[in-house]
C-alpha positions in Angstrom: -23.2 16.6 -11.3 -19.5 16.0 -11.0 -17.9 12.9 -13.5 -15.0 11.8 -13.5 -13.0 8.9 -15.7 -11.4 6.4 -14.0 -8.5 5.4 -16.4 -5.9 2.1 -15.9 -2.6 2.3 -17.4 -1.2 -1.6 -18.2 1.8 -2.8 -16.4 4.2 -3.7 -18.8 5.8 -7.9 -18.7 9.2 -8.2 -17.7 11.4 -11.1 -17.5 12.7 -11.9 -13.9 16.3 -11.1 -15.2 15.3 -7.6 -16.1 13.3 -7.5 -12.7 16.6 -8.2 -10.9 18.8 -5.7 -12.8 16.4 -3.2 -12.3 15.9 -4.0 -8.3 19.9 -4.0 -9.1 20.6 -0.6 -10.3 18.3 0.8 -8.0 19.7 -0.6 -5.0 23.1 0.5 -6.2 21.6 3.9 -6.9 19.8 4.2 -2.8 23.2 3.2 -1.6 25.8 5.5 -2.8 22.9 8.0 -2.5 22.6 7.4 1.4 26.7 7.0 1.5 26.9 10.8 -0.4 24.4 12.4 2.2 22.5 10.2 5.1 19.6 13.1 4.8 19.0 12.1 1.2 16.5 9.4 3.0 14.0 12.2 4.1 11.4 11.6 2.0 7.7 13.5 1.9 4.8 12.0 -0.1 1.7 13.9 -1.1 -2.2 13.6 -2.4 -4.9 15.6 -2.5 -8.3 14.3 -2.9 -11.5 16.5 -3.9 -15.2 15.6 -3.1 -17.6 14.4 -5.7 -20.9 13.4 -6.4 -22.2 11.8 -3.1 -18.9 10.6 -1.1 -16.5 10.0 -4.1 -13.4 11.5 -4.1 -10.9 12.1 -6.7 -7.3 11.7 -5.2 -4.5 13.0 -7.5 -1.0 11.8 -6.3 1.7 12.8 -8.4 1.0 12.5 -12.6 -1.7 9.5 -11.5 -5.1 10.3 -10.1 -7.9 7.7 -8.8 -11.4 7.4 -7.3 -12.5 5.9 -4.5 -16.2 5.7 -3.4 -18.5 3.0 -1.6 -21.1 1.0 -2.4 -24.8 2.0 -2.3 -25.4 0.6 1.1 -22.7 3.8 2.3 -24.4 6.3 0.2 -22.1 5.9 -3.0 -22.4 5.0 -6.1 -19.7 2.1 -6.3 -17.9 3.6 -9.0 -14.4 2.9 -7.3 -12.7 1.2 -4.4 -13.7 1.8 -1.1 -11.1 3.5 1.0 -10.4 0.6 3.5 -9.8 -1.4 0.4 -7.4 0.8 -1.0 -5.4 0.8 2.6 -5.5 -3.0 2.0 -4.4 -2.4 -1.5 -1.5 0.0 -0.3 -0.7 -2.4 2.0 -0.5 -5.7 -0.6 1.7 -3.3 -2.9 3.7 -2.6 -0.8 4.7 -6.1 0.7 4.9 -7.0 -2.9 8.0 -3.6 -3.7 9.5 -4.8 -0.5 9.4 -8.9 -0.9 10.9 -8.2 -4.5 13.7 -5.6 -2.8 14.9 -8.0 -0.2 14.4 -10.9 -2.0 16.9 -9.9 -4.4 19.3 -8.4 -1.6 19.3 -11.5 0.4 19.5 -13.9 -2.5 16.1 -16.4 -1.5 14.6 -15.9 -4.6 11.4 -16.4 -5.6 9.2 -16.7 -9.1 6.1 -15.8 -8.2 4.1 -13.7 -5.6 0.5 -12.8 -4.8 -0.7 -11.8 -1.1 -4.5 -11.2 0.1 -5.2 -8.9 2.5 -8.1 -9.5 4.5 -9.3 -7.2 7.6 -12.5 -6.9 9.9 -13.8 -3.7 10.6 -17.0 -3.1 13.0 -19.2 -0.3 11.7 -20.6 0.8 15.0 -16.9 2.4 15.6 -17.9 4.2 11.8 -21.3 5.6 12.9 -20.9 5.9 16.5 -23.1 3.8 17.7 -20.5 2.4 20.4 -17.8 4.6 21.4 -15.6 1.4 22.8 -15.6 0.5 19.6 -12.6 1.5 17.1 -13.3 3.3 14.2 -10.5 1.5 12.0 -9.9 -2.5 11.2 -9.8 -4.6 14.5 -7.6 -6.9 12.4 -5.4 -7.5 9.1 -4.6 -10.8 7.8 -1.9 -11.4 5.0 -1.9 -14.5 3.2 1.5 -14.4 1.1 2.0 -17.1 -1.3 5.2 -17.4 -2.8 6.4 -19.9 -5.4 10.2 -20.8 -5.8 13.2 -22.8 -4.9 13.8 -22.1 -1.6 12.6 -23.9 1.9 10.2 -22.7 4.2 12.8 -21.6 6.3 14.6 -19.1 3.9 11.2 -17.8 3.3 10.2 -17.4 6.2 13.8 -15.7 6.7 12.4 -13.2 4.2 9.4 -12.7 5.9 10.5 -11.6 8.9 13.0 -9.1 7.5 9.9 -7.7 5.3 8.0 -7.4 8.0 10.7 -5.2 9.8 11.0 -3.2 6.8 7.9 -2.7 5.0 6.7 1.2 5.3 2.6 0.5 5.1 2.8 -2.4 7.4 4.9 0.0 10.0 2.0 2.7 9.3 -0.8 -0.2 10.0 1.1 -1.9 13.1 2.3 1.5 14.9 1.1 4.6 16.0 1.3 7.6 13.5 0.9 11.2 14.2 -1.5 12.5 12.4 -1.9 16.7 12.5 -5.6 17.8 11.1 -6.1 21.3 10.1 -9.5 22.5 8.7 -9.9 25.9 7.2 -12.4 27.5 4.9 -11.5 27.9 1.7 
């Protein structure tokens, strides 16, 4: 039997000064980057997940690893998120990263966010029980409540331009190639 720990690092508090010098400096930073060489944008990301015990997987992705499993009722043993959850997950933390970048870049500030995802997926796309059906969520919900001094307008402003820019949200709204390979190892 495989184990593995499932370990949380704490996210350190900062003040919303320090939040906007360090959205700041790194906006500087991506600028004269992209001004010095336009290719400098290419970027590749990278995980690798391993099976374990009965549909776990450990996914390393970089110095951080996780676990993600399902419940019972999919033959896990619930001892981490499931993997639609974690797309939802990706999704939320990434419209959080990009609210915060344009946000600051804009100037509609805001103090506080928290967004729920919510999505229905049909398991007989899953286990093939109806081929018309799609395997993947039929539909996302966000629910993105912000708290600040700006007008529905200006937030809605910022909205729309997140929603134009947010990677994960392009990934769940358009088409992605996706190239498979299997080979023995």
């Amino acid at each position: 039997m495989t184990t593995t720990t499932n370990t949380q690092s704490t996210v350190p508090e900062i003040t919303a000064d320090e939040r906007a010098d360090r959205i700041t400096k790194a906006g500087t930073a991506w600028s004269e980057r992209i001004d010095a060489d336009r290719s400098s944008t290419q970027l590749s990301y990278a995980v690798e997940g391993a099976g374990v015990g009965s549909v776990a997987t450990t996914v390393r992705a970089g110095k951080h690893s996780f676990i993600v499993d399902e419940p019972a009722a999919l033959a896990g043993d619930n001892i981490g998120t499931s993997p639609v959850e974690y797309a939802l997950g990706a999704l939320v933390g990434c419209q959080v990263v990009v609210y915060r970048l344009y946000a600051q870049q804009l100037g509609i500030p805001f103090d506080d966010i928290v967004i729920r995802a919510e999505a229905d997926l049909d398991a007989a796309g899953l286990f093939g029980v109806d081929e018309s059906v799609r395997a993947g969520f039929s539909e996302v919900r966000l629910d993105i409540k912000l708290t600040g001094p700006e007008s529905d307008e200006r937030y809605d402003e910022l909205r729309k331009t997140v929603d134009a820019h947010c990677p994960v949200l392009d990934i769940f709204q358009n088409p992605t190639p996706v190239k498979t390979t299997v080979s023995r190892a």
